[in-house]
C-alpha positions in Angstrom: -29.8 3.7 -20.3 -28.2 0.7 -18.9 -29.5 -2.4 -17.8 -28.5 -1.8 -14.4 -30.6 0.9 -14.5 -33.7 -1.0 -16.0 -33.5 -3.1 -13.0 -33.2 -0.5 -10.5 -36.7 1.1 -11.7 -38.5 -2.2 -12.0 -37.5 -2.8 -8.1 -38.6 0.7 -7.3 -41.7 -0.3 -9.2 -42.4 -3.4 -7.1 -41.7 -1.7 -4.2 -44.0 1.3 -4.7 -46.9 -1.1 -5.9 -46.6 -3.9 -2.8 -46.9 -0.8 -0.6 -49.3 1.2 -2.5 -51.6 -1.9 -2.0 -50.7 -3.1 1.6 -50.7 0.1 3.1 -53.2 2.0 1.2 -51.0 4.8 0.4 -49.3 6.5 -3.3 -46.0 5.8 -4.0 -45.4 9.4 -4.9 -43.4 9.7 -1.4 -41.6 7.0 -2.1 -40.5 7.3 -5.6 -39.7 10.9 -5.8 -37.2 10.3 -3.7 -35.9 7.6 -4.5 -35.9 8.7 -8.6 -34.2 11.8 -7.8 -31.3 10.3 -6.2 -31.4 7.7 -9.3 -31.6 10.6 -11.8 -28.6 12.6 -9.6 -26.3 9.5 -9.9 -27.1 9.4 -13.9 -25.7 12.7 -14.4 -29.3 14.2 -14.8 -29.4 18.1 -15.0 -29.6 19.2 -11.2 -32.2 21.5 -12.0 -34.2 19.7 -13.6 -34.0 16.5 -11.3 -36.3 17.3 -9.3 -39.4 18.4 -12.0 -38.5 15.1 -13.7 -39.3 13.1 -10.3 -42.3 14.9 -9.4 -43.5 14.7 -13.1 -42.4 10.9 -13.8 -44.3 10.2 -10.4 -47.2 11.6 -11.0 -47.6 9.9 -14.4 -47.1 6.9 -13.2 -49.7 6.8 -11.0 -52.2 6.7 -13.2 -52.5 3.0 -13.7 -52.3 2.2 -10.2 -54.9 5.0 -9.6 -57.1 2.9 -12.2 -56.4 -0.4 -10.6 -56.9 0.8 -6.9 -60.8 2.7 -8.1 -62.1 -0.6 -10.0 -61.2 -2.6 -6.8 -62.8 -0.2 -4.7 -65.8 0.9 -6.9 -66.5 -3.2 -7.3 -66.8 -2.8 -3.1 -68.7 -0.1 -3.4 -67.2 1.9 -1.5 -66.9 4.7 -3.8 -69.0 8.1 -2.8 -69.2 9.2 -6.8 -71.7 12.3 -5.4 -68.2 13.7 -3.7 -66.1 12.7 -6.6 -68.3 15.1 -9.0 -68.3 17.9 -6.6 -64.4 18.1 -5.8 -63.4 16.9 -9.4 -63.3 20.3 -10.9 -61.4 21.5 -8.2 -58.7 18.8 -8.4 -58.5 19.3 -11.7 -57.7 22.9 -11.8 -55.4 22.4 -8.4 -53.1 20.1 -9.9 -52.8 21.1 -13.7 -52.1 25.0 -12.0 -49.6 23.2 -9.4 -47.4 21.9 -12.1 -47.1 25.3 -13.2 -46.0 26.6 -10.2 -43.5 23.7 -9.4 -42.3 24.5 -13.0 -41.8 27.8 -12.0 -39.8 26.5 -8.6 -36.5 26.2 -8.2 -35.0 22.8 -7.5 -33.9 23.4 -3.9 -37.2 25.2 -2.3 -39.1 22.4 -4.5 -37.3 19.8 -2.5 -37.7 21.4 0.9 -41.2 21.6 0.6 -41.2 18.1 -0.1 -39.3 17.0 2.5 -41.7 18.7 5.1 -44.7 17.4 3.8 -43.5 14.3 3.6 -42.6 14.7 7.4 -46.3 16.2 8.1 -47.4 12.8 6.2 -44.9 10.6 8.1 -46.1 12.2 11.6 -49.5 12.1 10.8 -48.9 7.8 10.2 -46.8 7.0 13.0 -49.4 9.0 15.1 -52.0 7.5 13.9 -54.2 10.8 13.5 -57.6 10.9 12.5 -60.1 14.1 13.0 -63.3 13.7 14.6 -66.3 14.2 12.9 -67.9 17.3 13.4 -69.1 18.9 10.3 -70.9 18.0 7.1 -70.0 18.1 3.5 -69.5 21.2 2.4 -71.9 22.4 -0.9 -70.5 22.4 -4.3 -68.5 25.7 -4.1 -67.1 24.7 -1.0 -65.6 21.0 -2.4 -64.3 22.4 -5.3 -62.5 24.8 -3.6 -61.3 22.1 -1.1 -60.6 20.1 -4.4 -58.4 22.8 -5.7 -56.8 23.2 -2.5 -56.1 19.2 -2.5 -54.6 19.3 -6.2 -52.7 21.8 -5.9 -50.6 20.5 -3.6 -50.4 17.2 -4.9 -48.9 18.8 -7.8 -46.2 19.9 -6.1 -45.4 16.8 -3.9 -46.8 14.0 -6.8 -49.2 12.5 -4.6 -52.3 11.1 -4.7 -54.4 13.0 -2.3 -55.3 10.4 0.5 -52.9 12.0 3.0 -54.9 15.2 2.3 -58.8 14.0 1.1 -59.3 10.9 3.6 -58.4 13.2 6.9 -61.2 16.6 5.6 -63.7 13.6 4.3 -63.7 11.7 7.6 -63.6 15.4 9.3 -67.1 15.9 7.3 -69.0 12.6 8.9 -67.6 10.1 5.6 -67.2 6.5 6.5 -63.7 6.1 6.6 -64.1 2.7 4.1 -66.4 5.4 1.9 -63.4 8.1 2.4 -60.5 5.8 1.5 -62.3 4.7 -1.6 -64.0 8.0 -2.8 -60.1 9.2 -2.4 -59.1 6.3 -4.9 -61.0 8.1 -7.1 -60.0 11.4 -6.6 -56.9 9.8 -7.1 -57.3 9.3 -11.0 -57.9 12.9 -12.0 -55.1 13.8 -10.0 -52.9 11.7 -11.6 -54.4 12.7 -15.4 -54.0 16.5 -14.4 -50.7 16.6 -13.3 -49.1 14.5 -15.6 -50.6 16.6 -18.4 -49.4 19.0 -16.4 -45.4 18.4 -16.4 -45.6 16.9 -19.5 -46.7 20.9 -21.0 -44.5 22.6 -18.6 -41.5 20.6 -19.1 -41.9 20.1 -23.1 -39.8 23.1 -24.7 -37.0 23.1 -21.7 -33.7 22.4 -23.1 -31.0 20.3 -22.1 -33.4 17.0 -20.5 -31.9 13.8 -20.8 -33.1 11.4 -24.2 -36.2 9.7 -23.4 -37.7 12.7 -21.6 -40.9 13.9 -23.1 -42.0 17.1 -20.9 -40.4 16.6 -17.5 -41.7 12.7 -17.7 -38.7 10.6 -18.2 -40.4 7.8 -20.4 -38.1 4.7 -19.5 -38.7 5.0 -15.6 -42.5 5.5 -16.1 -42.6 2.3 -17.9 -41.1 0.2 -16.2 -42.2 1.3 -12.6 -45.5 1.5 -13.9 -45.9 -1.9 -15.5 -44.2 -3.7 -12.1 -46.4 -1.8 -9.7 -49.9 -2.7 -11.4 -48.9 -6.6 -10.9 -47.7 -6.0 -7.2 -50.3 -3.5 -6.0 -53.0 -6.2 -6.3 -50.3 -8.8 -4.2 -49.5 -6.4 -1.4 -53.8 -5.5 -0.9 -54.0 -9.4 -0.5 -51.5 -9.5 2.6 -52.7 -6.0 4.0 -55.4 -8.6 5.9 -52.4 -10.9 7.0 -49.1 -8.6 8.1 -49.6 -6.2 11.1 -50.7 -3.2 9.5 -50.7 -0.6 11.5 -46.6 -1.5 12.5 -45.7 -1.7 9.0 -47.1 1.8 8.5 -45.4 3.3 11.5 -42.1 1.2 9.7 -42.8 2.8 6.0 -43.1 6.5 7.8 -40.0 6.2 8.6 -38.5 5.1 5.6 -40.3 8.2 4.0 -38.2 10.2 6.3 -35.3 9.3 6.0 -36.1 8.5 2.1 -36.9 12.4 2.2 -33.6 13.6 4.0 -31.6 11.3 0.9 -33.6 13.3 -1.3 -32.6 17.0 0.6 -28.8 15.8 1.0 -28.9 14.8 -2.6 -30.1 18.3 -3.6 -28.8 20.8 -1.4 -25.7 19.0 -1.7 -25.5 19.3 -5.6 
């Protein structure tokens, strides 16, 4: 790997943190993207570019996923009664997503990407946020939620906030107690489906050096140790930049960030 390359992953690192933190939202719509058009121009297997993204993605969330529950468990803002309940269900979700996207081929893998990403781009620029009109459902109920939530995570390397924050604030959460119980739901997300595409990916032939699973090791690291100093810098301005415009700007980036990714693909 060149340095030119090194460089590239460490911006898309900075990048993805400062927003992560400013914005409140995982960089997994940002950086499978943007890392599957890297990995295209690098002469990556086309079939396999896009299980590498999703799987790189979702591992390097997990130290962002750490960083963003300590600050919000410290506000206590953390609902940990919700987090037991739907944790089982998130768990199973997301480790039997990879599986499935495993299973995918590249182009209907990116397709569904792209329109969730639109759903997730509408749903910011909009500004849309259910009414509460229900309570919390028992513990059958949020793990089956939970596994609903993982699953497609898995498949699109996110998170969860586009998909917990809306059905918690739908069940009478505080939106502060919603954004933070979904930091948390964020970490065994993360764990589970980067476990995940690290197994599936592990005996396929033909992955570039470096790879282990479908996690290509020197774009984890470096995105990973950049975002965890610039997730903490971009939470510090989210109280000083206009917000809400910002968000309506990064939806669209995440569009047309998606239709890059789509051209890339269906192009290949």
């Amino acid at each position: 790997m060149s340095i030119e390359w090194l460089l590239a992953y460490l911006a898309l690192g900075a990048f993805v943190g400062f927003f992560a933190g400013l914005l409140g939202v995982g960089g997994g719509g940002i950086m499978v993207p943007v890392l599957t058009t890297m990995f295209a121009a690098q002469g990556f297997p086309p079939a396999q570019m896009v299980h590498l993204a999703l799987g790189t993605s979702m591992a390097a969330i997990v130290l962002t996923s750490v960083s963003s529950l300590r600050a919000h468990h410290a506000h206590g803002a953390v609902r940990w009664d919700i987090v037991k309940g739907i944790a089982p269900g998130v768990l199973f979700g997301t480790f039997g997503g990879t599986f499935i996207a495993a299973s995918a081929p590249t182009r209907p893998l990116a397709i569904f990407f792209g329109c969730f990403m639109a759903y997730v781009s509408l749903q910011m620029i909009l500004n849309v946020k259910p009414k509460p009109s229900r309570a919390l459902p028992g513990p059958l109920g949020l793990a089956g939620v939970g596994s609903g939530i993982g699953l497609i995570s898995a498949l699109v390397a996110i998170g969860g906030g586009s998909l917990s924050v809306p059905f918690m604030t739908w069940c009478n959460v505080k939106m502060q107690n919603a954004i933070g119980t979904s930091a948390a739901i964020g970490l065994p997300i993360a764990l589970a489906g980067g476990a995940g595409y690290l197994i599936n990916g592990w005996s396929v032939e033909g992955l570039p050096a470096w790879s282990v699973g479908y996690v290509y090791l020197p774009a984890l690291v470096a995105i990973s140790a950049v975002s965890t100093f610039t997730a903490p810098l971009g939470a510090r301005l989210a109280h000083r930049l206009p917000v809400a415009t910002l968000k309506k700007v990064f939806a669209g980036v995440l569009i047309l960030l998606s239709a890059k990714m789509l051209h890339t693909v269906l192009g290949a």
